[in-house]
C-alpha positions as a Python dict, from the first residue, in 0.01 Angstrom:
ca = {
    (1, 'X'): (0, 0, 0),
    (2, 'X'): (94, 355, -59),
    (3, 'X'): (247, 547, 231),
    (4, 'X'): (19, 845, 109),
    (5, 'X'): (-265, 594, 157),
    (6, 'X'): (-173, 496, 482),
    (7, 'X'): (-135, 862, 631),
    (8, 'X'): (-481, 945, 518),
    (9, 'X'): (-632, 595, 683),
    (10, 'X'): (-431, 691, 1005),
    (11, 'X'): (-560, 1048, 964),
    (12, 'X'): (-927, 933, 929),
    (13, 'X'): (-899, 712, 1246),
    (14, 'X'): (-751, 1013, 1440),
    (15, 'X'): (-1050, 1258, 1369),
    (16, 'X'): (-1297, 981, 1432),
    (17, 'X'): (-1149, 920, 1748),
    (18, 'X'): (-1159, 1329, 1809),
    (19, 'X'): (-1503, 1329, 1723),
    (20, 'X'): (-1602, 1043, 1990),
    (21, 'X'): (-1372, 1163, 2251),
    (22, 'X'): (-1569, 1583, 2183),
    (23, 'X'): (-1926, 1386, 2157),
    (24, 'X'): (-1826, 1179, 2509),
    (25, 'X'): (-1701, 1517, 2647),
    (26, 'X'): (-2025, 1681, 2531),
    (27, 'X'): (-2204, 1395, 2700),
    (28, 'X'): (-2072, 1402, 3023),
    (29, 'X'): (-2120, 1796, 3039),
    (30, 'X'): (-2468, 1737, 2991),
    (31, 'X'): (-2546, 1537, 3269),
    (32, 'X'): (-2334, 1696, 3515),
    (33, 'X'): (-2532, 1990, 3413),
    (34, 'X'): (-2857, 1831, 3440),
    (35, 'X'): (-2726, 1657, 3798),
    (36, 'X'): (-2645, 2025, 3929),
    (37, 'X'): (-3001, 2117, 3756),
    (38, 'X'): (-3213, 1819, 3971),
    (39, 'X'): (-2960, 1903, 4286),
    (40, 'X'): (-2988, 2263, 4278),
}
């Protein structure tokens, strides 16, 4: 396989993984801020 090829897959799997790990963030954010909501 091309290394160009290979950069781009590795690239892809990076910005997926940013996406989750922003999406998991934006999660948990949420619900803390719905906890503090219910608590407060």
């Amino acid at each position: 396989m091309p290394k160009g090829q290979l950069d781009e897959r590795r690239e892809v799997k990076a910005n997926t993984g940013l996406s989750i790990a922003r999406r998991t963030v934006r999660l948990s954010v949420a619900s803390v801020e719905m906890t503090a909501f219910l608590l407060g």
